[in-house]
N, C-alpha and C positions, 0 to 999 in steps of 0.2 A: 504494500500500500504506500502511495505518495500521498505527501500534503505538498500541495502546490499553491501558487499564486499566477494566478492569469490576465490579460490584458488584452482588449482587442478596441477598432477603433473607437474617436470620439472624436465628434463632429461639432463645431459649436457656430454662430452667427455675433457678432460685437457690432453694435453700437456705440459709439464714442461723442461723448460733450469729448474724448480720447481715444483707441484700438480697438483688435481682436484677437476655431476648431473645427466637422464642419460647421465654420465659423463665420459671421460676417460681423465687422468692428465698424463702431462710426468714432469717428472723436472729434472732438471739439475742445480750442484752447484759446487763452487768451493771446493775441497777437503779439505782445511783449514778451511772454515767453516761451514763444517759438524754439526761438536757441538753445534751451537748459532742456525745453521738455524731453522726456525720452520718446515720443512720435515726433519724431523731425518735420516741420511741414514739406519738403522737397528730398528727394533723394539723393544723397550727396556725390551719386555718379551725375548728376544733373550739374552740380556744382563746380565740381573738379574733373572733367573729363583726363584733364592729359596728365594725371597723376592720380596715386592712393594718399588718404589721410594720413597723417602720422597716428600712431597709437601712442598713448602715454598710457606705463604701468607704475606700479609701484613695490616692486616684485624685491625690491631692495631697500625699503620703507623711505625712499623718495622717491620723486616723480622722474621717470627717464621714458625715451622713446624706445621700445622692445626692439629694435631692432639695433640698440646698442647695451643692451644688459647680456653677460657673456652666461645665461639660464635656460631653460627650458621655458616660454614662459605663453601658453594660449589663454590670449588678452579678447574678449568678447566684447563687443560696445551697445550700447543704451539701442543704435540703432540694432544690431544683430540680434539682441534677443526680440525685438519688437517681429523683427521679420521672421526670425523660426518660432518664433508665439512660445517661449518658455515662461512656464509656468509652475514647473517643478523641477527637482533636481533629476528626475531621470531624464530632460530635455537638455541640461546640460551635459548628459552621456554622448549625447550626438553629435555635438561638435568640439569635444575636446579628445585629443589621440590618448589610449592608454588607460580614461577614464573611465570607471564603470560604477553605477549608485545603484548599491543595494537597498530593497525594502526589508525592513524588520519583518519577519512575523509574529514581533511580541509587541508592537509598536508601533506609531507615527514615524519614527527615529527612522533617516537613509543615514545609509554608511558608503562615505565616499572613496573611494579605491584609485589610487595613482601606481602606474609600474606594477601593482600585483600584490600594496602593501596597502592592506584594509583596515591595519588597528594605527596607524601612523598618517594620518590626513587632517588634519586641520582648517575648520571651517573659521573665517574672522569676518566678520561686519563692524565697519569701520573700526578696523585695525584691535579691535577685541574678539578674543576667542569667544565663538557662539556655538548656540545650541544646535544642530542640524536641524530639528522642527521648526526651532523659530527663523532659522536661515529660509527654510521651504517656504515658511508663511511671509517672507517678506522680498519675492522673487519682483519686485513693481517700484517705479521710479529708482531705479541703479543708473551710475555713469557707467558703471562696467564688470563684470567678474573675471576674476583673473586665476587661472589654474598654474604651481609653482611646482615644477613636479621635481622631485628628489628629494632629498634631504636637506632640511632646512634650519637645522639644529643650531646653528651662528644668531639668523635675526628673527627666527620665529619661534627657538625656545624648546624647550621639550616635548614628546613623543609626537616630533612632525616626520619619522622617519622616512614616509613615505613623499611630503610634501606639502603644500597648502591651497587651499581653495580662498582668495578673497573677494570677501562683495562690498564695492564701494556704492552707497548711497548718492544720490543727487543731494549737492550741498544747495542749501538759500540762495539766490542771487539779490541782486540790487534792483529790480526789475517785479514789477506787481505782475501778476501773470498767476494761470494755472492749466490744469487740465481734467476733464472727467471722462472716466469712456466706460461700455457697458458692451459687455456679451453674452450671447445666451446662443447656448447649444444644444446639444444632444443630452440624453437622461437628465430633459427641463436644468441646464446648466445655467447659470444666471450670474453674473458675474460682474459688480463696479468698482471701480476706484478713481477717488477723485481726490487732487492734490492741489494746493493753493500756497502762492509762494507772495508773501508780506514782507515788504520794507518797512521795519515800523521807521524806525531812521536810518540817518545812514550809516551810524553804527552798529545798526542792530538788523539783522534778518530772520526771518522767521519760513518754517515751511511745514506745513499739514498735511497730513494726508489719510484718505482709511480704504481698505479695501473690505469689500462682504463677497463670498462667495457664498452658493447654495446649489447642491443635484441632488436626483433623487440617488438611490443605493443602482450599483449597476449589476448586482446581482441577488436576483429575486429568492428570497426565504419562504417558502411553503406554511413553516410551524413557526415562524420569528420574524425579528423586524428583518429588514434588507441590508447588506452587505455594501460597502465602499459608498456609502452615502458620506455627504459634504457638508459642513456647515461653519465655516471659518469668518472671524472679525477679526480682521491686522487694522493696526494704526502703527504712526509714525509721526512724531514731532520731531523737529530740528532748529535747531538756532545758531546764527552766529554771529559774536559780537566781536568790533574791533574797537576797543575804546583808544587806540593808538597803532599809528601806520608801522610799527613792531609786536603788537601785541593781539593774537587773534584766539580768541576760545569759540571753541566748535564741539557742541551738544547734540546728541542723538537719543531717542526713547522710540525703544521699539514695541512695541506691545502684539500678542496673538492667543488668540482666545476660539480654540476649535474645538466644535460638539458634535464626533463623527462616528459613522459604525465604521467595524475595521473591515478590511479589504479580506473578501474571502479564500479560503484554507481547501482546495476544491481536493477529497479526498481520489483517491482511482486504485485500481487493482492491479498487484505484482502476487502473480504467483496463481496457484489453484486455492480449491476451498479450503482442504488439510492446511495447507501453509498460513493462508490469511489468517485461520481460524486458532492454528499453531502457535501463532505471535502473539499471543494474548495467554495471559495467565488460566491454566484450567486443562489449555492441553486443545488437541485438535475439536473435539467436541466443541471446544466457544466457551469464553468465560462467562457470559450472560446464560446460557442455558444451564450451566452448570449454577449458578447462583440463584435462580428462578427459574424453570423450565415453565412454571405455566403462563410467566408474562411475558413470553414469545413463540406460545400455542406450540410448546416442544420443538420449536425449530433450533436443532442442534448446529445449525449453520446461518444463526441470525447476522453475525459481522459481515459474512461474506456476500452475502443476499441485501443488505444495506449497501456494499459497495455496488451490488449490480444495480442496484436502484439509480445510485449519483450515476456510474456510467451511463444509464439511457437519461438523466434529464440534462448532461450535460453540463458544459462550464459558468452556466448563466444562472441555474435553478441548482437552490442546495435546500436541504431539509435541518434546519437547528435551529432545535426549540429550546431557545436563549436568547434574551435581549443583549444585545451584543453593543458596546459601547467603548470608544474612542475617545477621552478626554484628556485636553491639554490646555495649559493655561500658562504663557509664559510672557514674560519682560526683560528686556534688556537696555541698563541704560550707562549709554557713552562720553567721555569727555578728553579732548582733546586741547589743551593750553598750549600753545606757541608764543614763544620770544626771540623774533627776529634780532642779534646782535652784531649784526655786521657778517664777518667771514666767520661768527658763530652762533647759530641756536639751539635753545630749549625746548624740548618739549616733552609734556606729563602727558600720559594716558592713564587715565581710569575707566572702571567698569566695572559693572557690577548686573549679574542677570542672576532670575528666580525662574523654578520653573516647577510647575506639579503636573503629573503625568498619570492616568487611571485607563484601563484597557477591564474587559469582560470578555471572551470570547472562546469559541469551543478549536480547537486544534482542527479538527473533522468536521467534514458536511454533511454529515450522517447525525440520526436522531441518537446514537448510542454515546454517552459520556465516558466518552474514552480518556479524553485527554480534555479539560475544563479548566481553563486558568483566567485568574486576576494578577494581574503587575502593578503595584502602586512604587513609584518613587515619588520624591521632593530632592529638589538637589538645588543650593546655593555656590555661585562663583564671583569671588571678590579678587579682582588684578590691580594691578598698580604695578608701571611702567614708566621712569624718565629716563630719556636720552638727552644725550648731546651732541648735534653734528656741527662740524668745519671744516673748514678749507685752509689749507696751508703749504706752505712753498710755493707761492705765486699760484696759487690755484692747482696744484698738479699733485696734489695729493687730497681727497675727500675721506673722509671721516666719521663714525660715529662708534659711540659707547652710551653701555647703557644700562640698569638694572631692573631686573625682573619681579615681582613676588605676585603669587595666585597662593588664593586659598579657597576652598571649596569642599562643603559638608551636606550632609540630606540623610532622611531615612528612606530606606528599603524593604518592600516587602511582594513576595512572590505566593500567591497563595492556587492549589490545584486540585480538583477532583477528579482522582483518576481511578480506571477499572470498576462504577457504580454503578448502579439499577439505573435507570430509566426512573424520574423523579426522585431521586434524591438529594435534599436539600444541600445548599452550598453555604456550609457552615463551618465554624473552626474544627468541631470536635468530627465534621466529613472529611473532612480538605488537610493535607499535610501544608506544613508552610515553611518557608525559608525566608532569609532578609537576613537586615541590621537595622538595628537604630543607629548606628553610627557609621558612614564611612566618611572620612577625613582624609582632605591630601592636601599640603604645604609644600611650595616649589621659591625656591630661591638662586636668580642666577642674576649672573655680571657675563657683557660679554662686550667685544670691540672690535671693530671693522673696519679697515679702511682697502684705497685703491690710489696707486701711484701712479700717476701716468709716467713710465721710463723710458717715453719718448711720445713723442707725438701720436704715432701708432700704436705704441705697444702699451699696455696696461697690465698692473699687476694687482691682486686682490686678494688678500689673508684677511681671515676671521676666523679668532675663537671666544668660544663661552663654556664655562663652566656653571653646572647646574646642581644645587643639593636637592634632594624628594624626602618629605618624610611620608609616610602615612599609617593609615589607622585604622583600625574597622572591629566590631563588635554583631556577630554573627548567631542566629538562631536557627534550629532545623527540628521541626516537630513535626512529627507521625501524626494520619489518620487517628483522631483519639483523646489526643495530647500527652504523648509519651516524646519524651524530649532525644534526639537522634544525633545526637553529639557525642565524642566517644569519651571516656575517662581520661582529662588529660592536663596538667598542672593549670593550664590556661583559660581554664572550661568551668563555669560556674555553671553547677547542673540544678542545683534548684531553678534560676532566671533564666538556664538554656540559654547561656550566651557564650560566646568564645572570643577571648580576646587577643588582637593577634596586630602587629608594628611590626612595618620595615623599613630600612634606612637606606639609597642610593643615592650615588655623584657619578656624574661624569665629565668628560670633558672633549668637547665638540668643537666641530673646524671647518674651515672653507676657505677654500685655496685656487686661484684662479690667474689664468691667463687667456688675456684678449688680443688680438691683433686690427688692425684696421687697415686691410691691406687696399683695400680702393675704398671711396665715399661710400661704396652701393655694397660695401664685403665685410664682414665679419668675420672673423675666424678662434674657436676661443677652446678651452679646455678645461677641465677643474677636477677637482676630488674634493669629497666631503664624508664627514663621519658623523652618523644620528646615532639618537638616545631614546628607548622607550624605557619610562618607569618600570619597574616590579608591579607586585600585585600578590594576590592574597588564593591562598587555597584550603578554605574552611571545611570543617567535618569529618577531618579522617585521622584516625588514628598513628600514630608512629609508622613508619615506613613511606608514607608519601608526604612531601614537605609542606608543610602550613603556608608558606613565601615562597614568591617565582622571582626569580632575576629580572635584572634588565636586560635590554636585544639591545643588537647592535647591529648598525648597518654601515658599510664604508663604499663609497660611488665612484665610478670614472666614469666623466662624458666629455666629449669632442663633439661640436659641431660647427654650422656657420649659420651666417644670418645675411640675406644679399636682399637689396632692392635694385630697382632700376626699368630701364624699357627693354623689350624686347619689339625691337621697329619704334613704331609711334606707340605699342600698349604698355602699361604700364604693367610693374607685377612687385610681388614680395613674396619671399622663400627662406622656412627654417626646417634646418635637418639636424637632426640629433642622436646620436647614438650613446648608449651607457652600458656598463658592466657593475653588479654590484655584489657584494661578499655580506650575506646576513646570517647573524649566530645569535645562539641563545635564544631562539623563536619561539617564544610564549603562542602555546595551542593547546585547546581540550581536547583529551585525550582520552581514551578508555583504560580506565584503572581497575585493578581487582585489591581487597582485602577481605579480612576474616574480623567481622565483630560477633561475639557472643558464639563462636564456633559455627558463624556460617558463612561462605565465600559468596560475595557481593561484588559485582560487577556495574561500577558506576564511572563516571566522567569526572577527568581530574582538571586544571589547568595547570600547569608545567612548562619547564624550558626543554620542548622537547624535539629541535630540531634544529637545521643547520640548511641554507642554500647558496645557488647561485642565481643570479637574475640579471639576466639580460634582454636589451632589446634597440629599438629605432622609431624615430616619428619622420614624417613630413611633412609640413604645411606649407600652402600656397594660395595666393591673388595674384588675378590677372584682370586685366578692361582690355579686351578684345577693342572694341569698339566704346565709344565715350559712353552710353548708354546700358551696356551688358557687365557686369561683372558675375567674374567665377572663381567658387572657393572651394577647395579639398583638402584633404586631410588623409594620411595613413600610420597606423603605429601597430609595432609589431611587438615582442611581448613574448619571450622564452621562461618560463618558473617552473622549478621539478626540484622537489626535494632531494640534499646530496644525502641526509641523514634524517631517518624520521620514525623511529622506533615504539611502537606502544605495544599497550595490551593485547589489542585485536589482532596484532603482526607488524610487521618491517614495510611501513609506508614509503621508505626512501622511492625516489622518482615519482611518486605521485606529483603532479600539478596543484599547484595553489590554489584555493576557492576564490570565488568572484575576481577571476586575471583571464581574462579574454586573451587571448592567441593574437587577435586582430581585429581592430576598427577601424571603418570606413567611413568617411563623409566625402558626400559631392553635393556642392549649390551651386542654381545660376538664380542671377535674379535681373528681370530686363526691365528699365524705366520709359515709359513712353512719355514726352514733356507735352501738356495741352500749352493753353494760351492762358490760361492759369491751372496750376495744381500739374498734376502727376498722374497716372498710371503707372503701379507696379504691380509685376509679377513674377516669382519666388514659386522656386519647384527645387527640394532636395531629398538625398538619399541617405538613409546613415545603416551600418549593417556594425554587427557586433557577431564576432565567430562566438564558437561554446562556451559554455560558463560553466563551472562545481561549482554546488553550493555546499561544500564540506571538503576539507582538505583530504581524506581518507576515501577517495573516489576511484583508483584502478578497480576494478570489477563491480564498482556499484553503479548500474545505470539508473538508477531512482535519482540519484544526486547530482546527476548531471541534464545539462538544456541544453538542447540543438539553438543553434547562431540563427538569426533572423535578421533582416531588412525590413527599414522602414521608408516609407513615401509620403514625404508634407508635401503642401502646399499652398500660396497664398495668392488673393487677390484683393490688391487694398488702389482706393481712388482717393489720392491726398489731397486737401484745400481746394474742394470741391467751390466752383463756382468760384475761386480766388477768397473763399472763407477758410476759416479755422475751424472746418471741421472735415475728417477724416471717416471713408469708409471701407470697410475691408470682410471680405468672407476666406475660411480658411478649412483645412482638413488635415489632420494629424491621423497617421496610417492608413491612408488611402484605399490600398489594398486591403483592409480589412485582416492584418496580418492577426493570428493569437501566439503569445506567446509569453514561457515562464518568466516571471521576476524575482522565486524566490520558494525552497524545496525544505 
């Protein structure tokens, strides 16, 4: 039997006072601010025929033009997501190489995957590490996101092994102006946001914004409410004040408030009846008939006959008689002080984001309570961050240092009915439960950067930081019953059922680079880098498997170039990248065996229990054929196989990494026809993603692994219709009607 998660198209229509699935957007803005909004009113191939825009990233926590940062660095702009209509993080899978965003199935929570490294990815909204939901819930009015792939361990701090995802907000301008737009699509999708940008003076900016989304569930519950239904409130306020032409503070409040059923768990059938029916405690016969035979009229083969049911209604119709609930409730709020001092500035970052998270849902899409769980977290994160950058030696050397501290605390609690009748209550003394009331982590790091220019061309870039981790966690595991499941162990209060358990890591991290600038349109650069993931905690087991897991480590080589220029009269821009990395100490759950109370138990550990190699390649490119056509592609390629990987169930080594695609592909064209006011444009692109595991322990398990799919957008938007500010646009995300898994 699989638990899957599925997806097929969605269609939506927008109306816009601003944008728009099959979709059609109108929008409409104030004419002042045209410039700032993220719907541009003209298409900037209208604008710029005989060239590309520059991109500015800040992939080095300043502002540089990407195609002089010696990184890995795919930079998206306010117009790019407006034209592939992203609206969640799985849309940003489709046009960044290498990246892949998994759906939780305990959760709202995506996990973002750079190179093949899923627990080391770092999401920031405006330069503060955020939550991944509330990153989702505020994908509207961005200047850009910027994916940072490798190791980032120098300017972005601990466990970025893999890299960083950043979303830069639309700052206030000086300029009165807004925008509103409204779309509504498929499964009654309904959808506005509307942002208004205030001068109160002219030292002071202001900018508002809220977005409501609402659909129905997209797939239909028989005995329960419906499945991936929507109900989200983002807001966003912003401020920024300059009480002096050196002095700028810049505020951000993020808020997201979602009342959603979770995305369905669509069960299916591996194996024959004996087997299906085998899995289950009791023995081939079925553990429900074996527990009641008469409340399933003696069908000795009720589990397997339940699956055959979901197979004929299909990935759209489930049977769970359970009200199923999604709730999340988070905020985030940002500040950012600058003191311009000449050839040197200040700047504090603070932050601080809350977040409470409640999930209900059955595992299975079957009436039988197999697997019935509740996930409650709360989790608080307080950072505080100053730097200091300058310029010295006539300009030919840049600079910055800085110090770090996060702290971050919540309670946990996992609660599951599992192997029950049919109506049985979901109660403490039915449900086993696990958590903490306490998990704690404190990060203390200094680190310092700079780049020399040792010659005109040539540039040189070392960074190190040094990071302390402490953390903490107090841990409970109670039985159907309320028999406490914790083993006898100095650390282990068995009346309160808690365990308590500290670990202490440093490390020390680097970034080492060389750039060349061997023609205006050429880049040529190289580097190595060394990341750091924290430790972590392995509660509930007796002596023989360790209470603390280490920290991983990761060390990168990449070479690439970075070229712009024409090709004849068209314009174009090209980054190609290749890396090699060496990762140890690989924290993975693992299958574990011990012996408590003299009986051997077979459960899941987390541990340092592997070792790899990883390598691969990206390619990105633009080109303007013609003044009016641009086209963009992408390809990255992607080698992960464990060189060592040893557990309980057998010798993993060579297995493939879960959620690390082999290969991803993007191709867009998008053609602007200019009227005598406004624009027509039209946007058609492809993005494919080869196979995915979704468990690192996949040579011979085909359950755990998805076949690769393609997808087919497309958009048709009429900008400054009539020479107004207002926009309209219809669109179609998976055209073809593709279905396919997100998550096993």
């Amino acid at each position: 039997m699989l638990k899957k998660v599925v997806r097929g198209t969605l269609r939506s229509v927008v109306f816009l006072c601003g944008t728009s699935s099959l979709a059609a957007v109108a929008n409409a803005q104030s004419a002042t601010d045209q410039a700032t909004s993220t719907m541009p009113a003209a298409s900037d191939a209208t604008k710029a025929p005989s060239s590309l825009e520059d991109i500015v990233v800040v992939a080095r926590r300043s502002s540089e033009n990407v195609q002089k940062v010696p990184l890995t660095v795919t930079a998206i702009s306010a117009t790019e997501l407006r034209t592939n209509t992203v609206t969640t993080g799985t849309d940003i899978q489709k046009l960044v190489p290498n990246l892949s965003v998994g759906i939780s199935i305990f959760g709202a929570a995506q996990q973002y995957s750079l190179r093949g490294i899923r627990d080391g990815v770092l999401e920031y909204m405006n330069e503060v590490p955020a939550d991944s939901v509330l990153v989702d819930s505020q994908l509207w009015d961005l200047t850009s996101v910027e994916a940072v792939a490798g190791p980032q361990g120098t300017l972005f701090g601990r466990n970025s092994t893999g890299g960083a995802v950043l979303f830069v907000p639309q700052r206030p301008t000086a300029d009165f102006g807004g925008f509103a737009q409204l779309r509504y699509g498929s499964y009654n999708l309904v959808d506005g946001t509307a942002v208004l940008n205030i001068p109160v003076s002219k030292d002071l900016q202001l900018r508002v914004g809220a977005q409501i989304t609402r659909r129905d569930g997209i797939t239909k519950n028989i005995s329960g409410n419906d499945l991936g239904k929507l109900d989200h409130k983002n807001f966003r306020i912003s401020a920024l004040f300059t009480p002096t032409s050196s002095i700028t503070d810049y505020a951000v409040l993020n808020m997201a408030f979602r009342h959603d059923t979770p995305v369905a768990q669509v069960s299916q059938i591996e194996g024959d009846a004996a087997t299906v029916n085998g899995s289950l405690p009791g023995g081939a016969y079925g553990y429900y008939e074996y527990l009641n035979p008469a409340a399933y009229n003696n069908d000795p083969q009720i589990y397997y006959h339940d699956l055959q049911a979901q197979l004929a209604r299909g990935i759209r119709r489930v049977d769970v008689p359970i009200q199923s609930h999604l709730n999340n409730n988070l905020f985030q709020f940002s500040n950012i002080l600058t003191a311009n001092l000449g050839d040197v500035s200040l700047k504090y970052i603070s932050g601080y984001q809350g977040a409470a998270n409640h999930q209900l849902i059955s595992d299975l899409s079957i009436p039988l309570p197999v697997i019935v769980g509740a996930n409650d977290n709360t989790t608080h994160t307080f950072t505080q961050e100053g730097q200091i950058l300058g310029k010295s030696f006539d300009n030919r050397l840049n600079w910055v240092a800085g110090i770090y501290y996060l702290k971050s605390w919540g309670p946990a609690k996992n609660t599951y009915l599992l192997f029950a009748p049919v109506g049985t209550p979901f109660t403490n003394l039915t449900t086993q439960q696990s958590g903490g009331p306490v998990n704690d982590a404190e990060s203390l790091a200094g680190y310092v950067q700079g780049t020399l220019a040792v010659t005109d061309q040539l540039k040189f870039t070392g960074g190190i930081r040094y990071t302390s981790d402490h953390l903490a966690t107090k841990q409970f595991q109670i039985l159907a019953g309320g028999t406490c499941n914790l083993p006898v162990e100095p650390n282990v209060d068995q009346v309160q059922c808690l365990q308590s358990l500290a670990t202490h890591s440093n490390a020390v991290t680097y970034n080492i680079s060389l750039d060349y600038q061997a023609t205006p349109g050429l880049l040529l650069y190289a580097t190595t880098r060394r990341g750091y993931n924290a430790g972590g905690f392995n509660p509930g087991f007796p002596a023989g498997v360790p209470d603390t897991v280490k920290p991983e480590y990761i060390r990168d080589y990449e070479a690439g170039l970075k070229a712009n220029g024409h090709l004849g009269a068209a314009p174009f821009r090209l980054s190609l990248s290749g890396f090699r990395s060496s990762y140890t100490n690989i924290q993975r759950t693992v299958g574990e065996i011990y012996s408590l109370n003299g009986v051997n138990t077979v459960v899941t550990a987390f541990i340092n229990a592997a070792s790899a190699t990883i390598y691969g390649a990206q390619v990105e490119g633009t080109i303007r054929p013609v003044p009016n056509l641009t086209l963009n592609g992408s390809y990255g390629y992607l080698h992960t196989k464990y060189d060592s990987f040893v557990t309980f169930l057998g010798d993993a080594t060579g297995n493939k990494f879960a959620q690390a695609p082999t290969a991803t592909v993007h191709a867009a064209a998008t053609y602007t026809y200019p009227l005598a006011s406004g624009d027509i444009s039209a946007n058609v692109s492809y993005s494919h993603i080869s196979a995915v595991n979704f468990a690192d322990v996949n040579v011979g398990q085909p359950g755990d692994n998805a076949p690769g799919y393609g997808l087919v957008d497309m958009r048709l938007s009429w900008n400054h219709i009539a020479g107004l500010p207002v926009d309209l646009g219809v669109y179609v995300k998976n055209l073809t009607n593709k279905v396919y898994v997100l998550n096993a």
